[in-house]
C-alpha positions as CSV (number, residue, x, y, z in Angstrom):
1,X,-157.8,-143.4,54.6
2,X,-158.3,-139.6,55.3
3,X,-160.0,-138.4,58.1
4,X,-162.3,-136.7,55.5
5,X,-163.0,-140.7,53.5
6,X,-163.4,-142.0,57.1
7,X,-166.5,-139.6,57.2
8,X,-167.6,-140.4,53.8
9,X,-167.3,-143.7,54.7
10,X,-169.9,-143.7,57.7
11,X,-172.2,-141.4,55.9
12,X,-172.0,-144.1,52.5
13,X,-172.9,-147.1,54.8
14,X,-175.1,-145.3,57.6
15,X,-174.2,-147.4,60.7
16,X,-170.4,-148.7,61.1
17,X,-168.4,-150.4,63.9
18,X,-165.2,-149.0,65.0
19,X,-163.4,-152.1,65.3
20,X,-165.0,-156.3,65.4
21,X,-166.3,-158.2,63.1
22,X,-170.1,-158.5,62.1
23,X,-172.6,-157.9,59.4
24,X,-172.0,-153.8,59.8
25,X,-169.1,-152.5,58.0
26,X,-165.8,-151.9,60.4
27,X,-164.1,-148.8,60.4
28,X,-160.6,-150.6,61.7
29,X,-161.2,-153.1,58.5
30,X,-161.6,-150.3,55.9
31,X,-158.7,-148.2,57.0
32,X,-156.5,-151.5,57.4
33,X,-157.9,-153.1,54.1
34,X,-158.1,-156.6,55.8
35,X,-159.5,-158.1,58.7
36,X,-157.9,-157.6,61.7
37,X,-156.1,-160.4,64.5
38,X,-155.9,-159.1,67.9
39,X,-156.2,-155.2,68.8
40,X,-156.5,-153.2,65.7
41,X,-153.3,-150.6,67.9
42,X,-150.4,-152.9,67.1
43,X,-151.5,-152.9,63.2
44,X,-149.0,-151.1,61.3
45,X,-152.0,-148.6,59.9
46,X,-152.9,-148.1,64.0
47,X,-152.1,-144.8,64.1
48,X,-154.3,-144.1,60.6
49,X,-157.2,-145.9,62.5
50,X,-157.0,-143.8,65.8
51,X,-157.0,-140.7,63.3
52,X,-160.1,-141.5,61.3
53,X,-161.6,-142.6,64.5
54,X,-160.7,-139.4,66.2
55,X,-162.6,-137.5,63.2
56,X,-165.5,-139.7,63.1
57,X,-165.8,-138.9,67.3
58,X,-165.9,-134.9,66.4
59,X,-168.2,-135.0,64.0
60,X,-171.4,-133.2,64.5
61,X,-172.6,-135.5,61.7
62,X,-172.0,-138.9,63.9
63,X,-173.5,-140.5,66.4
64,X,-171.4,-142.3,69.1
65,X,-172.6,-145.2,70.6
66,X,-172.4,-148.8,71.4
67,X,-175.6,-150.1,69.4
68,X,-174.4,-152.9,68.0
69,X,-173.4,-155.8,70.2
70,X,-172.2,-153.6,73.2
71,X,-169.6,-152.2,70.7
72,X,-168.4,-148.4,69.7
73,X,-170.7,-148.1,66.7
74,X,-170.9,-144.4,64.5
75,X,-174.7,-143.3,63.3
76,X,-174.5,-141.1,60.4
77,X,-176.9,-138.4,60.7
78,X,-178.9,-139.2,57.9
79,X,-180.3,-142.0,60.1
80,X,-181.4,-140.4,63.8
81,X,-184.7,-140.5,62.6
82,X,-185.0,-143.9,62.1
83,X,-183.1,-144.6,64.7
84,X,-185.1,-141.7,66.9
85,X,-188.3,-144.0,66.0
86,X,-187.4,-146.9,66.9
87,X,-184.8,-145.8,70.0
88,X,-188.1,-147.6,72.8
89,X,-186.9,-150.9,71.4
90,X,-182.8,-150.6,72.5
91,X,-181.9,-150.3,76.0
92,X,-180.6,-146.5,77.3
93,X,-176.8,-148.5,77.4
94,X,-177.0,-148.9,73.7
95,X,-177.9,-145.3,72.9
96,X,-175.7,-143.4,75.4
């Protein structure tokens, strides 16, 4: 996956994971094409992963936070409103 599809990607789906499993899409999984075992940096698409990730972190378009579960989790811009409205019911950990 491109850097480029790795942004497509997150704006397709809205709100993604970098890595961990849950009901929001995981960038590691999609760049990988399977789940992961383990740390996603001894899988033989790592360095693919850290590049996609990399893009997604520059991205004026992305949000970077850890919103779901604690965990690094990209906000495509298409949804800071939302997520500006309802930003009183997470706590300031999840949005920073």
């Amino acid at each position: 996956m491109s850097p480029k599809e790795a942004l497509a990607f997150v704006e397709k789906h809205g709100v993604v994971l970098q890595a961990a499993r849950s009901a929001v899409p995981s960038l590691t999984e999609a760049v990988a094409g399977e789940p992961i075992r383990g740390s996603w940096w001894g899988h033989p698409k790592g360095r693919e992963i850290y590049r996609a990730a990399g893009a997604i972190c520059e991205s004026p378009d992305v949000l970077v936070c850890k919103l779901v579960d604690g965990r690094i989790t990209y906000v495509h811009r298409r949804l800071w409103p939302a997520l500006v409205k309802l930003a009183s019911g997470f706590t300031k950990a999840q949005l920073a």
